[in-house]
KOLBA-396891 format. One line per 2 residues: number of its first residue (from 1); their letters; for each residue x, y, z of C-alpha. Coordinates in steps of 0.2 Angstrom, whole numbers. Layout:
<recs>
NUM) A) X:Y:Z; ...
</recs>
This chain:
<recs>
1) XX) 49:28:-95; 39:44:-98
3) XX) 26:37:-84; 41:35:-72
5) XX) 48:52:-75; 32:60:-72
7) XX) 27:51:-56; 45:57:-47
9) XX) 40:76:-54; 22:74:-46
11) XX) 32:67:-29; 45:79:-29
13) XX) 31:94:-31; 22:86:-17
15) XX) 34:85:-6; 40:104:-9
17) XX) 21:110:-7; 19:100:11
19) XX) 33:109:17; 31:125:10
21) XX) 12:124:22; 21:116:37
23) XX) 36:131:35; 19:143:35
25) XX) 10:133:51; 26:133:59
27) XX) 30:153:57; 12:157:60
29) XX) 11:147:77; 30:156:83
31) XX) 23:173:79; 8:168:89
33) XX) 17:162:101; 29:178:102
35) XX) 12:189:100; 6:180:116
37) XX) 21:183:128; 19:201:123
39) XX) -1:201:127; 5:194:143
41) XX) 17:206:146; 7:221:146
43) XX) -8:212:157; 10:215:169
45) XX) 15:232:163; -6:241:166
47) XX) -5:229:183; 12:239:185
49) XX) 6:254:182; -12:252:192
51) XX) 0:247:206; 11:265:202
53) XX) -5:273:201; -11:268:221
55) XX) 7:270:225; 7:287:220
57) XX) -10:290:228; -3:284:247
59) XX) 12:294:245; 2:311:240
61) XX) -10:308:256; 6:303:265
63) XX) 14:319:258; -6:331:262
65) XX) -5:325:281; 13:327:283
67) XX) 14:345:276; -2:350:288
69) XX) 8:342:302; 24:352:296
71) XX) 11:368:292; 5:364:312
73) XX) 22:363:319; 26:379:310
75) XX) 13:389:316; 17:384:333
77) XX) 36:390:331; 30:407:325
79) XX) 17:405:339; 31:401:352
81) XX) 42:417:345; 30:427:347
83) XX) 27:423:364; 45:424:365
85) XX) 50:441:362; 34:445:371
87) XX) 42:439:389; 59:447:381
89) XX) 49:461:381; 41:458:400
91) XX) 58:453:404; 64:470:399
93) XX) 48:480:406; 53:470:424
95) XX) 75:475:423; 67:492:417
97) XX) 56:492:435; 73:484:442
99) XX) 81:499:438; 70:511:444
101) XX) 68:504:460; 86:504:462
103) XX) 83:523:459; 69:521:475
105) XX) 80:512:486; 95:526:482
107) XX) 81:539:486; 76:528:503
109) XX) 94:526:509; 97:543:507
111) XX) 82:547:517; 86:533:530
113) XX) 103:544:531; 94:559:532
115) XX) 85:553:548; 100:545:555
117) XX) 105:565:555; 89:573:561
119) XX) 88:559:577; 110:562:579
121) XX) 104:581:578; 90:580:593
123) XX) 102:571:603; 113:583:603
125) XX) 102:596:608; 100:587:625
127) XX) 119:588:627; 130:597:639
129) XX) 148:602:637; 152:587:627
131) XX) 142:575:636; 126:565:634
133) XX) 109:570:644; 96:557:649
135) XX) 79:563:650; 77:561:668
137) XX) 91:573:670; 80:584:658
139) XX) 65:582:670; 74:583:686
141) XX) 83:600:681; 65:609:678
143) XX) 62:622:693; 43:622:694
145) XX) 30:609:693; 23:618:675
147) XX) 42:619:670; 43:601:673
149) XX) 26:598:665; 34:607:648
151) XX) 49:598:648; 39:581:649
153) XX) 29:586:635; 44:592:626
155) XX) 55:574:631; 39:567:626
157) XX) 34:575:609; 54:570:605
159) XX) 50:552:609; 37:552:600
161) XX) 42:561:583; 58:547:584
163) XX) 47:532:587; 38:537:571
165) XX) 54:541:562; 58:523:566
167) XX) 42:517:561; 43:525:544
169) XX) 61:519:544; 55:503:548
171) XX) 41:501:536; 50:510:521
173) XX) 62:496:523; 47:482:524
175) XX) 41:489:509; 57:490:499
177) XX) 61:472:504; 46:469:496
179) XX) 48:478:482; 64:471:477
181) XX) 56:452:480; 42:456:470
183) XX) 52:459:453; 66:446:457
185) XX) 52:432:458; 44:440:444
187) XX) 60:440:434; 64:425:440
189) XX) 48:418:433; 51:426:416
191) XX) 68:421:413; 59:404:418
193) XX) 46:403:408; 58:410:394
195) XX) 69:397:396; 55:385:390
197) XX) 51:393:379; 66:395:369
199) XX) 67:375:374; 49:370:366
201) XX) 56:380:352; 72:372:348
203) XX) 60:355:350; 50:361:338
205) XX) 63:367:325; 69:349:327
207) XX) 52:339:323; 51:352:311
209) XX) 67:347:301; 63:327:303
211) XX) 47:331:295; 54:340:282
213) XX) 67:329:278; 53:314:279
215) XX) 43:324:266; 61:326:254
217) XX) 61:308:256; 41:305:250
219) XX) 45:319:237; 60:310:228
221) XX) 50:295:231; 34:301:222
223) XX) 46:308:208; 53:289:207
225) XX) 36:282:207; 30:295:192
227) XX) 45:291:182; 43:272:186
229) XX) 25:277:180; 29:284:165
231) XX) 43:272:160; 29:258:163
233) XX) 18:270:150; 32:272:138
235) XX) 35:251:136; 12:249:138
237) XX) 12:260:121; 27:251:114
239) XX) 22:233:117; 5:241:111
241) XX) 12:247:96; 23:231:95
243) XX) 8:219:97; 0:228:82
245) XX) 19:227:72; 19:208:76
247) XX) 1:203:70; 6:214:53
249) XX) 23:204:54; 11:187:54
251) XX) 1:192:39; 18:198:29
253) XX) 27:181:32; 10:173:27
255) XX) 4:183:12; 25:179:8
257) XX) 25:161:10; 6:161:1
259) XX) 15:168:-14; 29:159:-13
261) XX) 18:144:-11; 9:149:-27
263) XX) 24:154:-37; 31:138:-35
265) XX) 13:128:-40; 14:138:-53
267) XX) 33:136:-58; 30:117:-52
269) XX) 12:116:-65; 22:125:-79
271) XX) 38:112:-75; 26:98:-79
273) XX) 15:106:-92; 36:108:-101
275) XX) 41:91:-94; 26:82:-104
277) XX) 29:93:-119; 49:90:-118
279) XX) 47:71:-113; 38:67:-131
281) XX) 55:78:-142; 68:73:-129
283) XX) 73:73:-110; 92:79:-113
285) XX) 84:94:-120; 71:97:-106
287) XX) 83:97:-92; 94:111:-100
289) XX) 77:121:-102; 73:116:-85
291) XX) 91:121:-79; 89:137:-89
293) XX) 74:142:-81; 79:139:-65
295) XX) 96:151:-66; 83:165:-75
297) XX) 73:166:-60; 87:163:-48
299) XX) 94:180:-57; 77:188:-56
301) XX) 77:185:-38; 93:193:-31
303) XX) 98:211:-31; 105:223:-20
305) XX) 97:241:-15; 110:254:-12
307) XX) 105:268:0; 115:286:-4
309) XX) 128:291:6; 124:274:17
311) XX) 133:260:21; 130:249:5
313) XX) 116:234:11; 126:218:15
315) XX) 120:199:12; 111:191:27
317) XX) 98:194:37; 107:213:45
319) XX) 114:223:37; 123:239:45
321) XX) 111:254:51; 123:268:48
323) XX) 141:274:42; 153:277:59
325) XX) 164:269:70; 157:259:86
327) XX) 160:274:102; 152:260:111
329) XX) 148:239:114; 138:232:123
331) XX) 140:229:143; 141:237:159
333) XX) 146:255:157; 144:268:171
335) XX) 135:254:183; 122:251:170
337) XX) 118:238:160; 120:246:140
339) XX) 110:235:129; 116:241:114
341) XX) 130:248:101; 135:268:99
343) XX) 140:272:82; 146:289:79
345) XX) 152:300:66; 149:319:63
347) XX) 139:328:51; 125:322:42
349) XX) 125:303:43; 107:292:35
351) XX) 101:278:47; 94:264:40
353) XX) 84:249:44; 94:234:49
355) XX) 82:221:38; 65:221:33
357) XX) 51:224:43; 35:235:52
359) XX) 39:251:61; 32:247:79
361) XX) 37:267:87; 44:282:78
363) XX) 41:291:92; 51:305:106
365) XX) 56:298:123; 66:307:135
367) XX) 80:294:135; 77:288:118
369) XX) 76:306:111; 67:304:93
371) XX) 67:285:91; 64:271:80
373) XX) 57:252:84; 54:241:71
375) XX) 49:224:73; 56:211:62
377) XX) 50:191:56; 66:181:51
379) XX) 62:162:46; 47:163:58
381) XX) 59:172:72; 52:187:79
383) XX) 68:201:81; 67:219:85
385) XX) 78:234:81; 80:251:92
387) XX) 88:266:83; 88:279:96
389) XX) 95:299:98; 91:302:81
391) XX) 93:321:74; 75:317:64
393) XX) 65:302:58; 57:300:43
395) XX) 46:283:44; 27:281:54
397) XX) 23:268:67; 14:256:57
399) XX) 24:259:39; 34:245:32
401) XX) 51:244:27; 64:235:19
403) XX) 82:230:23; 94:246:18
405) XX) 78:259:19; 82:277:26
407) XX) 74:279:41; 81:297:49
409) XX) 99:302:52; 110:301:67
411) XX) 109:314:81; 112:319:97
413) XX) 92:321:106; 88:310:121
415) XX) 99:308:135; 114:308:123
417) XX) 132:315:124; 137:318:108
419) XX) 131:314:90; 129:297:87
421) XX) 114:281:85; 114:269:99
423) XX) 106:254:92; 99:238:100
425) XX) 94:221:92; 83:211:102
427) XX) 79:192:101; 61:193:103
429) XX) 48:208:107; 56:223:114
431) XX) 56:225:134; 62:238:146
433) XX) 72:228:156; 79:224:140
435) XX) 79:207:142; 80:198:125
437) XX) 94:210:121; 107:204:110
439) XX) 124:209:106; 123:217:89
441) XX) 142:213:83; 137:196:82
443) XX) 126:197:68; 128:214:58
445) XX) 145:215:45; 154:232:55
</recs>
């Protein structure tokens, strides 16, 4: 009977061991698993970023030849003003000259008048009585052959000084004529080549505002591409930080299931050691002592951690990260995607970690403001937990902690309106696209 009893033990112990090691293998290969996807996932975030990094490269060329193309265009606007105002100035030189031989034909007419006066003047001279004399009655009336010699001379030296009235009359006209189309053409050319001018100009102020809208356009886009950059950055050192959270994660749950392991080899070596000793006294009295031992360290085992002025820690595997009402679920708000919770409340409100595990970040972002990652290993399931905006933080990347621990207290730093913790729970590593987010109402007590 003894025999009997002790061969069921030595099963039963067995069979607890073998699944204590396959519970281990199984965890271990998860976590390796988990740790694998996020070695793969930032080979993809530094190709990511390479890629940013050319990106950013074109659009800074693209940007260099386009501002010495605007610089170009520019110089040949300032260029074409210039040359602008100087016909402006040529134009008003010419309506000047305009102007002044407007004064020389006044003087010319008035000359041309003055002549018509002098000629009406001789003529009247040769007048009789009212009436015109030719100059064959002038040469005809002479009463000597010297008399009429004079008078030819004198009919001749008349003709002659009116001829060359007429020919100066003549030729001062010829010359204003020429005058005056002279400096039309020549204002006509101005006013021309003004008008091209100002036209190669207004072209130019058009290309000009293309190209500067075209460089707005590679201006925002390189400011995308940078922040792109720096968000693909911000998750390299977080899936860095969290690979390094992870592999500490593995050797936690092994050195735990190690010792647990040994603790129960040890329980199961001092259970048989007892079961022998009992089994020769009396078996009714080595189950109660078996029974006994078992509720001693079932008692020795449980506990609860009570964090000041903190929600108290709840059973389960979460347990509330901070006092506050939820401001905030999880779900499209303002055309985003918000993978988390917001819990508010004013004052000076504790943050806590939401279960055991490694700090993966503690660390400042610009959405994020002072932020906390930790990366968590429930029954061989990787989780991760994001308590953002904080006022201050108070763990290290690297440090572990258990469920319940203050970590900071809730803020208002970040991108943030208000005080309050937003907090995210993920089913797996943390990724930016957020992708293993979880809705955290569906496994913390609120």
């Amino acid at each position: 009977m003894l025999k009997k009893k002790l061969l069921v033990l030595n099963t039963t112990i067995a069979l607890g061991l073998s699944s204590v090691f396959a519970t281990t293998g199984a965890s271990a290969e998860t976590l390796q698993e988990k740790k694998q996807a996020i070695e793969n996932k930032q080979a993809d975030v530094k190709a990511g970023i390479h890629n940013a990094e050319q990106e950013l490269k074109s659009l800074q060329t693209k940007q260099e030849t386009l501002e010495a193309q605007i610089t170009r265009i520019a110089n040949a606007i300032n260029d074409s003003a210039e040359k602008i105002l100087e016909k402006k100035n040529q134009i008003k030189e010419t309506q000047e000259q305009i102007k002044k031989l407007e004064e020389e034909i006044a003087i010319l007419k008035e000359r041309i008048q003055k002549r018509n006066e002098l000629l009406k003047e001789r003529a009247v001279s040769f007048q009789e009585s009212g009436g015109d004399v030719s100059y064959l009655e002038v040469l005809l009336g002479s009463s000597s052959f010297s008399d009429f010699v004079g008078r030819m001379g004198a009919v001749s030296a008349i003709v002659e000084a009116d001829q060359e009235l007429l020919k100066q009359h003549e030729q001062d006209k010829k010359e204003l004529e020429a005058k005056q189309a002279a400096v039309e053409k020549k204002l006509s050319d101005l006013q021309n080549m003004l008008s091209e001018l100002e036209a190669m100009r207004a072209k130019l102020t058009a290309q000009k505002k293309q190209q500067d809208a075209f460089l707005h356009k590679l201006e925002a886009k390189e400011e995308h591409t940078h922040n792109r950059k720096m968000s693909l950055q911000e998750e390299e050192e977080n899936l860095a930080a969290q690979e390094l959270a992870v592999q500490k994660a593995i050797a936690l749950e092994q050195k735990q299931l190690a010792e647990e392991a040994a603790r129960k080899r040890a329980a199961d070596q001092a259970a048989r050691q007892r079961a022998a000793a009992e089994a020769k006294a009396s078996a009714n009295k080595s189950t109660t002592s078996n029974n006994k031992s078992d509720s001693s360290r079932t008692a020795s085992s449980q506990g609860s951690s009570e964090v000041s002025n903190a929600p108290a820690v709840s059973s389960g595997s979460f347990t509330r990260p901070s006092a506050g009402r939820v401001t905030s679920q999880m779900g499209s708000r303002w055309n985003k995607f918000h993978a988390g919770i917001d819990i508010a409340q004013g004052g000076t409100v504790p943050v806590v970690a939401a279960a055991s595990g490694v700090v993966m970040r503690s660390y400042t972002s610009s959405t994020y403001g002072n932020c906390v990652m930790i990366s968590h290993s429930i029954n061989g399931q990787l989780y991760t937990t994001v308590y953002a905006h904080l006022r201050s933080k108070n763990v290290s990347q690297g440090q572990t902690v258990s469920k319940g621990q203050q970590i900071g207290y809730m803020g208002n730093t970040g991108r943030s309106f208000g005080q309050h913790l937003h907090f995210e729970l993920h089913k797996g590593p943390w990724t930016v696209s957020k992708t293993n987010a979880v809705n955290p109402l569906d496994y913390i007590p609120m």
